[in-house]
N, C-alpha and C positions, 0 to 999 in steps of 0.2 A: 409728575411722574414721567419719566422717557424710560421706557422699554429698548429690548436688546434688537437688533434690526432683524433679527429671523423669529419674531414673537409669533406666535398662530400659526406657523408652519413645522413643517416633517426635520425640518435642517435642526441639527444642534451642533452648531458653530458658535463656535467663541470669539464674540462682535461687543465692541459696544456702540453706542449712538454717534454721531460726527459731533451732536451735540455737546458733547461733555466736556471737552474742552472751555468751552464758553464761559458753560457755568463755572465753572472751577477758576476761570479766571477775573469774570464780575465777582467772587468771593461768596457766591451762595455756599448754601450746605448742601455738598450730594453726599447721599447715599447709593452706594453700585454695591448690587450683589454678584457676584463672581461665580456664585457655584462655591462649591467644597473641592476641589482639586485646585491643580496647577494648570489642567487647560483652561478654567476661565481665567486663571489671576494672569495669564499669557496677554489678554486683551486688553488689562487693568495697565500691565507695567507699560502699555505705550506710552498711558499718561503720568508715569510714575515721575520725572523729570519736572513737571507740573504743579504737582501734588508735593514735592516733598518740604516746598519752602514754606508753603500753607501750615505744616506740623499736623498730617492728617491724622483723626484718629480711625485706627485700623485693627476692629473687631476679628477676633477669629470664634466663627460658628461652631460649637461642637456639640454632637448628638452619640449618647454612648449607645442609640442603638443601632446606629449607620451601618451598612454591612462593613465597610474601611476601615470603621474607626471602632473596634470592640472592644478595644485595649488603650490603654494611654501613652502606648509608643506610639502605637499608632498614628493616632491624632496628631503627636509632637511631630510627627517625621512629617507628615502628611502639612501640617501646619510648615516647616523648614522647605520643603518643595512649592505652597503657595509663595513665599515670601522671596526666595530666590526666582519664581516668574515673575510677580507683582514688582518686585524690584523696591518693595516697602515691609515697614518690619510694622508686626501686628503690636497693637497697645496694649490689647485683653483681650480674654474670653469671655464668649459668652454661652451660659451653659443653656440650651435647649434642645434636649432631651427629652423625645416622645415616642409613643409608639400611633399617634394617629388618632382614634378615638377610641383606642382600647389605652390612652393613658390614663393613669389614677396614680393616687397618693403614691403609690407602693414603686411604680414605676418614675416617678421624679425622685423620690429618697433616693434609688436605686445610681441613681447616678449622681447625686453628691459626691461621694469617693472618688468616683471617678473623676471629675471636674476638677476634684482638688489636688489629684495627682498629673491629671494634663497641666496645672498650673503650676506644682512643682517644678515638672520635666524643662516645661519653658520657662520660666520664670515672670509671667504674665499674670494679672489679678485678673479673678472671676468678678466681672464684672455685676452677673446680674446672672440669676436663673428665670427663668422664660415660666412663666407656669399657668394653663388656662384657670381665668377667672372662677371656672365651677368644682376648683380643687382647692381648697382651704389649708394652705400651710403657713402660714403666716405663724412667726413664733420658733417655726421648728428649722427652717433654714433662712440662712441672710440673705436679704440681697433681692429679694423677689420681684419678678417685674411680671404684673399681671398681662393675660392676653386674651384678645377673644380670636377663635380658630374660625377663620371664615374660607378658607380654602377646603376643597373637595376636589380627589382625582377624581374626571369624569365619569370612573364606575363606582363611586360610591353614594 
């Protein structure tokens, strides 16, 4: 794992490692997360010249309860502004939608629809929806990728 160069400090700058290069060119697999805007995909598209011969695959994260992304234009516009910084077009979506540890059944249903019309809009397949392991939907939506939630903001 290589973290972003302002990890554990006050700075939210859009960096990535010097590292990345590297990898990307021994032919490992990275995964960079960018953030859900276009200021991080700003730091992505340096290496985008890089990346593009590789045929990377380039997930777009979407969460219908982000305060940005309510709606499924949203998401599409929002998604058209990463990929003209990134300087890469995304392959799919991937639907994870949560509310934190107030998510339940009701709240992943909640955003199928939605999911399926952010994939409309672009023309991108839902890859997969994101769902913790202690929610049992299997059967009722495709695609399921189980998760365990081990992340906590500081005040929770």
């Amino acid at each position: 794992m290589v973290g972003p160069n302002f990890a554990n400090t006050n700075l939210d700058t859009p960096s990535l490692p010097g590292s990345i290069p590297s990898l990307i060119e021994d032919g490992k697999r990275v995964i960079i997360d960018v953030g859900g805007d276009d200021a991080g995909a700003t730091a992505l598209g340096v290496y985008a010249s890089r990346m593009v011969d590789s045929e990377p695959d380039v997930l777009y994260v979407i969460n219908r309860y982000r305060s940005m992304t309510t709606h499924p234009e949203e998401a599409a516009e929002i998604l058209a502004e990463i990929e003209k910084a990134s300087r890469l077009k995304a392959t799919g979506l991937v639907n994870n939608s949560h509310l934190k540890q107030r998510t339940d059944e009701s709240v992943i249903m909640g955003s199928v629809d939605f999911a399926g019309r952010v994939s409309e809009l672009t023309g991108l397949p839902i890859r997969f929806t994101a769902v913790p392991r202690n929610i049992n939907l299997l059967n009722k939506i495709p695609n399921i990728y189980p998760i365990d939630v081990c992340v906590r903001a500081p005040w929770e």
